[in-house]
Structure formats: C-alpha cells, structure tokens
C-alpha positions in Angstrom: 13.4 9.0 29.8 10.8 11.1 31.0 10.6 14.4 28.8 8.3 17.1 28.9 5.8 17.6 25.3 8.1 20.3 23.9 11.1 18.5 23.7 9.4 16.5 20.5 10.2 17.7 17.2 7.5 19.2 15.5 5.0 19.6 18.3 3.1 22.6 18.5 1.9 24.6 21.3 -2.0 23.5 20.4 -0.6 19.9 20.3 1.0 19.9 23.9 -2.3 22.0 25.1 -4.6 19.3 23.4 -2.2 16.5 24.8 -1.8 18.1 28.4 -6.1 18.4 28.6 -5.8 14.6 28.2 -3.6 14.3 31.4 -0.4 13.7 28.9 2.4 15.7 30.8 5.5 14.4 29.3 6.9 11.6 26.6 6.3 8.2 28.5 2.9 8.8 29.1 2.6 9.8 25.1 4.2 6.9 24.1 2.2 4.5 26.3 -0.8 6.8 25.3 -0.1 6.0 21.5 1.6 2.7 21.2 -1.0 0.9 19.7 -3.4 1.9 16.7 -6.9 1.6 18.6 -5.2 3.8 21.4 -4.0 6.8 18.8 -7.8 6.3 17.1 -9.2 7.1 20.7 -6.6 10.3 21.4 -7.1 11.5 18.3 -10.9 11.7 18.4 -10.6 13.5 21.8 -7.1 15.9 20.9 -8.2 16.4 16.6 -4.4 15.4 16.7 -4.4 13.1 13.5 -3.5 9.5 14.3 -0.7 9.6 12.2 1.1 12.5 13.7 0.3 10.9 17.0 2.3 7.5 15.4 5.1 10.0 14.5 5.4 11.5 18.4 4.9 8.0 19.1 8.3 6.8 17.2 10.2 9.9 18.5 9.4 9.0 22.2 10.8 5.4 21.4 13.7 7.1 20.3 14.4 9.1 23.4 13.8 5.5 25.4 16.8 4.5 24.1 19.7 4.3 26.7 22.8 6.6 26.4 21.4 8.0 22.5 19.6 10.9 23.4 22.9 13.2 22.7 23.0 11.9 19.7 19.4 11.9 18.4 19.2 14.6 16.3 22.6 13.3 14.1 20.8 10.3 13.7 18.1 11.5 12.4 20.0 13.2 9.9 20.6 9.8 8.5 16.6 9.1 8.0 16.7 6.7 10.9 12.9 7.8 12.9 11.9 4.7 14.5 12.9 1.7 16.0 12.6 -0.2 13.1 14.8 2.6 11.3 17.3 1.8 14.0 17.2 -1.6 14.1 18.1 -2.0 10.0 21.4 -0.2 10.5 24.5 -2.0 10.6 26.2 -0.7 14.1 30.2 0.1 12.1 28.8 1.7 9.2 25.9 3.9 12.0 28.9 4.5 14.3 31.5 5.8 11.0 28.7 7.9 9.9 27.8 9.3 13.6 31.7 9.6 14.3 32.6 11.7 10.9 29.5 14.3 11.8 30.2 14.9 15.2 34.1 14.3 15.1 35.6 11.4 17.0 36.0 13.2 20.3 32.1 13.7 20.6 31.4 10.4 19.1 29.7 7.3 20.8 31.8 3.8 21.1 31.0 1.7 19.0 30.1 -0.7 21.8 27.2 2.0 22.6 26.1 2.2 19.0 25.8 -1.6 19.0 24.0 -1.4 22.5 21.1 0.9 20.5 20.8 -1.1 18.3 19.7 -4.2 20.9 18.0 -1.8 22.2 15.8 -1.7 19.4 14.2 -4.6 19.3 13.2 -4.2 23.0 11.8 -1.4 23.3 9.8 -1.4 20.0 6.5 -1.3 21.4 4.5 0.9 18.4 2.3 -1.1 16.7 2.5 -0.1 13.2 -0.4 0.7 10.6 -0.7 -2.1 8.1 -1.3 -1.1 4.7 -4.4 -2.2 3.3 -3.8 -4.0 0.2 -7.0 -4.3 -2.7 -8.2 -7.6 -2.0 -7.2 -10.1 -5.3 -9.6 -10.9 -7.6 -10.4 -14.2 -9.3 -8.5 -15.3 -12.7 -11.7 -16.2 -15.1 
C-alpha cells in the first residue's frame, strides 16, 4: 500500500524532508529503500537518519503491506507486535480474541483475515535484520 512519509509513526517533519531530498515520496519506496542493512548504511550517510530508526520505518512499512490489516494497525501494535516477525509469532485465535475484545466484535476482523496476516507474514518479510555481534569465544587453557 502506497502511503505518503507522514502516515509513519514517529516520523518527523526533518525525516520526511531528509527522505523526500533522496527521491523517497511515500512508504514502498522507503521500504524497498531500507530493506537490507548495507542499503539503510548508505541512506543514513546521506539523510543523518540513524540506521536503526530507518530499520524501524522499515518494519512499519512492512506492516502497512499487509492485506486487509491496515484498520487494524494501530490495535495491534498495542499488543507489541512491530514487525513481521512480531506478527508471525502470534497464534491467529488468541491475536483475533485480543483484537476482537479492544475494538468490540462488530469492528473486529474474522478470524479467517487474522490468520490470512499471519501467512502474510512470512511473505512479505523482506527486512533483513541486524545480527548481533556476539564476543568471539576464547580458548579453555
């Protein structure tokens, strides 16, 4: 779903201006801008947008990819759920109860389009993630 730069959470105007002087109008191209880590390296030498903010737009624009969701999105973040991988952990009755008892059943998803998400998930995860860097292991004398 194409979205303009404002409609991300947390984005400032200096951010959009930044992004925008990069030829970045709206969310697809962000997320195809910053789905892997080299690519948010290169943007954020050229924006001063930190690569790690630029991995967080990154995860929201994922988010907003997901078919039939986007009415729901900011319910399901109230349940901590930020990224694919977030949405791909959750267990499609227990997502759909919870969605269900905080928007009341009449504005609620099916649980047929919860599940749907959820496959959704795994096919549009395209972020690559940043791997921690673990000490390297030292020799037992």
């Amino acid at each position: 779903m194409y979205r303009t730069l404002e409609y991300l959470r947390g984005i400032s105007e200096d951010d959009v201006r930044r992004l925008r002087s990069r030829g970045i109008q709206h969310t697809n191209q962000l997320l195809h801008r910053t789905s892997l880590g080299i690519d948010r390296e290169r943007l954020s030498k050229k924006t001063g947008i930190t690569p790690e903010r630029l991995l967080e737009f990154a995860h929201q624009c994922t988010l907003l990819e997901v078919s039939g969701m986007e009415r729901q999105l900011p319910v399901v973040r109230r349940f901590g759920i930020e990224s694919m991988k977030g949405l791909r952990a959750q267990d499609a009755t227990e997502l759909h109860a919870k969605v269900a008892d905080a928007v009341g059943l009449a504005g609620a998803p099916s649980l047929s389009d919860v599940q749907y998400w959820i496959s959704q998930a795994t096919a549009l995860d395209i972020v690559e993630e940043v791997e921690e860097k673990k000490p390297p292991l030292r020799a037992i004398s």
